[in-house]
C-alpha positions as CSV (number, residue, x, y, z in Angstrom):
1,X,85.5,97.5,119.1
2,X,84.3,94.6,121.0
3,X,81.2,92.2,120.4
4,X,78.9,94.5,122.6
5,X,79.2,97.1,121.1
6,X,77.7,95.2,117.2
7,X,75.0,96.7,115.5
8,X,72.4,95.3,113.2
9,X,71.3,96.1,110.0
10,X,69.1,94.1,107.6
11,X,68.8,94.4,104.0
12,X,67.0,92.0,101.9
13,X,67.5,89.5,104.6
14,X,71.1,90.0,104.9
15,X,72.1,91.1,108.2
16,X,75.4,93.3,108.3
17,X,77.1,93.9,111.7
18,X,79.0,97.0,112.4
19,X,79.9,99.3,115.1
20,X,79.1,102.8,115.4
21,X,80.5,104.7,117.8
22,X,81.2,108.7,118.8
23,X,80.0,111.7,116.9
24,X,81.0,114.7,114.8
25,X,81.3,115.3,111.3
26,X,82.3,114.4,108.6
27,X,81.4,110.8,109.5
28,X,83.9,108.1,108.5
29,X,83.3,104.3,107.3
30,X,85.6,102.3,107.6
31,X,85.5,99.4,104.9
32,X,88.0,96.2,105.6
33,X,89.8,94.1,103.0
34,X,89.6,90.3,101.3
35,X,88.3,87.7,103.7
36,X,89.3,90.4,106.9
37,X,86.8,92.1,109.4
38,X,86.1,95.2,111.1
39,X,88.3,94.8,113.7
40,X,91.4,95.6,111.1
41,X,90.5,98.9,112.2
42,X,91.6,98.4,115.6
43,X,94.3,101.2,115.9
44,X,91.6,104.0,114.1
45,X,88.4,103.6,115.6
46,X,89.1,104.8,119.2
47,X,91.4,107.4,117.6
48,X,88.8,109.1,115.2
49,X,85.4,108.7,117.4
50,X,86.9,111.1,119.6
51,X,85.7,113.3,117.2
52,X,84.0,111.6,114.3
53,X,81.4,109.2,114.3
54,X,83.2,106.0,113.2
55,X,81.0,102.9,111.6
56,X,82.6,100.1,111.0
57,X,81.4,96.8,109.0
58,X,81.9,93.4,108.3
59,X,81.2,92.9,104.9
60,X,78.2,90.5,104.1
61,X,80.5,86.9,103.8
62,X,82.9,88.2,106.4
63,X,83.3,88.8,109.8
64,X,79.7,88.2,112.3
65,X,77.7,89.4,109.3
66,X,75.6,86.8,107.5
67,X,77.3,84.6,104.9
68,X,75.0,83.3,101.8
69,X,75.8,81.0,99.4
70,X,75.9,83.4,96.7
71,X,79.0,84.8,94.5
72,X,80.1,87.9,96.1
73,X,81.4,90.9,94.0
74,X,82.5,94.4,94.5
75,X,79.0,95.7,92.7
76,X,77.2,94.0,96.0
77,X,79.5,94.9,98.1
78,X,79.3,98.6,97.3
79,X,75.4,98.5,97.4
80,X,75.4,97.1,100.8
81,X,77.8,100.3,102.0
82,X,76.0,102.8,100.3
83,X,72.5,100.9,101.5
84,X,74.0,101.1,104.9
85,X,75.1,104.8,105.0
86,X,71.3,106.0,104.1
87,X,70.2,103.2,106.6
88,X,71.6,104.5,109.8
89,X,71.8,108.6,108.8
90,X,75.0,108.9,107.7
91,X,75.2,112.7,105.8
92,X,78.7,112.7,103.4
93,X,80.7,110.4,105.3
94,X,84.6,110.0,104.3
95,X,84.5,106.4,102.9
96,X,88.3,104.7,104.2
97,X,88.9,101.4,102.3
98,X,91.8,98.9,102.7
99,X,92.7,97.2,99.7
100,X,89.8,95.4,98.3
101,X,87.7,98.0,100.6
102,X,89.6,100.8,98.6
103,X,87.6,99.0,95.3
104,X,84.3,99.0,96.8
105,X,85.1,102.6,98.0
106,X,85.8,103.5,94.7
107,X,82.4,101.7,92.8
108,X,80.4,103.3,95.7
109,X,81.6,107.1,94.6
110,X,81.2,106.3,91.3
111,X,78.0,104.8,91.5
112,X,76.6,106.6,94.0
113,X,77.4,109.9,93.3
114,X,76.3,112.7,96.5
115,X,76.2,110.2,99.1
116,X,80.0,110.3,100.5
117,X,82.1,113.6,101.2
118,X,85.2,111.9,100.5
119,X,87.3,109.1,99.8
120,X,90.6,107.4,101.4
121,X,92.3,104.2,100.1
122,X,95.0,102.3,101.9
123,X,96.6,100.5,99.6
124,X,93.9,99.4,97.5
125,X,94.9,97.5,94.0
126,X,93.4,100.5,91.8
127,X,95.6,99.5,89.1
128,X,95.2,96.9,86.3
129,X,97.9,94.0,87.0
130,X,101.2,94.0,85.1
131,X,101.0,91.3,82.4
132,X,103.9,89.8,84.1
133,X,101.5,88.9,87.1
134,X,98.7,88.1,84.9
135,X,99.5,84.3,84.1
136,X,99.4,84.2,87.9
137,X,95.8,84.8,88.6
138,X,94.5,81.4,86.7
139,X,96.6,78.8,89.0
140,X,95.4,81.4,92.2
141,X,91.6,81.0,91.5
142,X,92.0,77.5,91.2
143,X,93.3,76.8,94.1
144,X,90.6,78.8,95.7
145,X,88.3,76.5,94.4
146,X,90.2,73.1,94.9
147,X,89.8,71.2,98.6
148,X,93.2,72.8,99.7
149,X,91.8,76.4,99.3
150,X,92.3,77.0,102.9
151,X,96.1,76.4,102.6
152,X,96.2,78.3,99.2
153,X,94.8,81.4,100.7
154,X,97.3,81.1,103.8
155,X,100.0,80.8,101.0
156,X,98.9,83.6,99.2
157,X,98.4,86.1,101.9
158,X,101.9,85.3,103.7
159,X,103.6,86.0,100.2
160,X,101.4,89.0,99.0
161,X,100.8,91.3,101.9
162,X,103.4,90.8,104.1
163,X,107.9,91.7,104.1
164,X,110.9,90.7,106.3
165,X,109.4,93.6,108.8
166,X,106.1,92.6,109.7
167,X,105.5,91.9,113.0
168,X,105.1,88.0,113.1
169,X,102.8,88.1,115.3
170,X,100.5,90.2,113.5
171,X,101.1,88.1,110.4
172,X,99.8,85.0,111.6
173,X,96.8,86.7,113.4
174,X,95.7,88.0,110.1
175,X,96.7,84.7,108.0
176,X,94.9,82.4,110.3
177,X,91.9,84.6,110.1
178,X,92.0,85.2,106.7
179,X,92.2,81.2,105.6
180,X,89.4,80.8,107.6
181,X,86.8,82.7,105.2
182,X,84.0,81.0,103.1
183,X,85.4,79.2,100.1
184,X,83.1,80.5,97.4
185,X,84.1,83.8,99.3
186,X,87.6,83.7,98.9
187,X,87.0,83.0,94.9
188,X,84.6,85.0,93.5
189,X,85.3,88.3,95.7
190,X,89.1,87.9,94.2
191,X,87.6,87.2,90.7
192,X,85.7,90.4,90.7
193,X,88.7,92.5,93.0
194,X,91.0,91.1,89.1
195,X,88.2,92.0,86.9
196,X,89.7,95.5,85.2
197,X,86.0,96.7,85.5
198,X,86.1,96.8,88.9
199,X,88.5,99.9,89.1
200,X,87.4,102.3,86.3
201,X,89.9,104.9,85.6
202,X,88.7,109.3,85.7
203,X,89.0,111.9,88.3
204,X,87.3,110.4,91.4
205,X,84.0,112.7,92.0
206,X,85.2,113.6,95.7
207,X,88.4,115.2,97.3
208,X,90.4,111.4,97.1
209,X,93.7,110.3,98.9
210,X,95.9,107.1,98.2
211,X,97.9,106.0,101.5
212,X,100.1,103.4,100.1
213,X,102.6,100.7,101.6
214,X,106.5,101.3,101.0
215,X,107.1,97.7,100.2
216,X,106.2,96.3,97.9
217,X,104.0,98.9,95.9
218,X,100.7,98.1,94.5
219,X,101.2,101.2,92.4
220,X,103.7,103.7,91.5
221,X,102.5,107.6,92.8
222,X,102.7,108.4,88.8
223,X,100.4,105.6,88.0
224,X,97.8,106.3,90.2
225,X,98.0,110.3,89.1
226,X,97.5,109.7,85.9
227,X,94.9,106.9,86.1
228,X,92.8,109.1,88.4
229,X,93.5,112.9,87.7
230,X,93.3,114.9,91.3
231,X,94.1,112.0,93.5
232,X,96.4,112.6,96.9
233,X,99.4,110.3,97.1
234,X,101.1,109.2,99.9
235,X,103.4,106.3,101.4
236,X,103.8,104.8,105.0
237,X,106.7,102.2,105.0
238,X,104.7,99.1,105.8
239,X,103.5,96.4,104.0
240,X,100.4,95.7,102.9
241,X,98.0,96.3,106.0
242,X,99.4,99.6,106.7
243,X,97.0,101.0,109.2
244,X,97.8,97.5,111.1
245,X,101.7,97.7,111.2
246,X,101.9,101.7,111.5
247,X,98.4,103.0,113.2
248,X,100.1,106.1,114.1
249,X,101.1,107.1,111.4
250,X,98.3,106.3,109.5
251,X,96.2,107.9,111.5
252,X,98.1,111.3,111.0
253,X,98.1,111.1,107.3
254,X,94.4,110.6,107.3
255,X,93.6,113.5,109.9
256,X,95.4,116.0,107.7
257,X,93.3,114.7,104.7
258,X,90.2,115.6,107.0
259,X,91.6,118.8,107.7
260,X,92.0,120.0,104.2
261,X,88.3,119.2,103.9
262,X,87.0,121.3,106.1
């Protein structure tokens, strides 16, 4: 996944960068996380276009796409996706999300009901925050906003996302990058990742699979059943970025997903 190989796409003057690379169906679209980029998909990519086409994006705001001065919510993110599937001929791709690209995946389905085959989250916050955690997200957004957002985000995504086992190396990769996104970015994507409208609850309309971390656990397996009836479930023990700090295995979990598809 390297700079070469970037596409371009352009909608409503908004460019959006991705790769696209192999072939074979179904196609598979990758969609990163909060303030990350496509190349979180490092350790799928050459795995998958060996027999898929694989796109990969960098959300508008993130990555080499462009980066307005506008709020940016999961609603505009999901448009762009979906915009971008029809775009470049993409026929029922399998949407894969990572955390706040496992909401957008979700919107998109919902929204956009025929255009993807299938859906995969990796450990996506699909579930309303515990009111314990709630009193939390004022003093967060604030900080977002405030001069010292850079160091609040690098605060917040070393004590959220990471444990005791992630490679260090990896951690401070991902922290530097992430601190490093557009502050009214960082803020409003968050606020609209928190708002409860965001993750509407119902069967997902396509064959759906949750790949979540071991520690710590966005969700419980019985929470996420019962909030969306029909839903796969299974764990990797890794933290947060789970197809980062266990590609392998990750990448097995999702291949027998495809399998079942077919």
């Amino acid at each position: 996944m390297t700079t070469q190989q970037l596409k371009s796409a352009t909608r409503d003057g908004i460019t959006l960068r991705h790769t696209d690379t192999g072939a074979g169906d179904p196609p598979l679209v990758f969609i990163h996380g909060w303030t990350c980029n496509r190349t979180n998909w490092r350790g799928q990519a050459p795995f998958f276009e060996k027999k898929h086409r694989v796109v990969a994006v960098d959300l508008r705001g993130h990555g080499e796409s462009d980066k307005p001065d506008q709020d940016y919510t999961i609603e505009v993110f999901a448009d762009d996706v979906a915009w971008l599937i029809a775009e470049i001929g993409l026929e029922k791709p399998v949407i894969v999300g990572h955390s706040m690209g496992g909401v957008i995946a979700l919107n998109l389905v919902r929204k956009h009901p025929g255009l993807a085959g299938a859906a995969v989250f990796i450990d996506s916050p699909l579930v309303p925050l515990p009111e314990t955690a709630r009193g939390l997200i004022p003093p967060l957004l604030a900080g977002m906003q405030s001069p010292a957002y850079k160091s609040v985000a690098e605060g917040f995504a070393r004590m959220q996302f990471f444990n005791a086992k992630s490679p260090p190396e990896l951690v401070d990769e991902l922290v530097t990058s992430m601190s490093q996104a557009p502050q009214r970015l960082m803020h409003t994507a968050m606020m609209s990742i928190l708002d409860e409208k965001s993750i509407p609850a119902g069967a997902i309309p396509v064959p759906s699979l949750f790949i979540g971390a071991g520690e710590p656990q966005i969700a419980s397996p019985d929470e996420l059943r019962a909030r969306y009836p029909g839903i796969g479930v299974v764990s990797v023990p890794a933290a947060h970025f789970v197809m980062m700090e266990q590609p392998d295995a990750t990448n097995n979990v999702i291949s027998d997903f495809l399998d079942k598809l077919e």
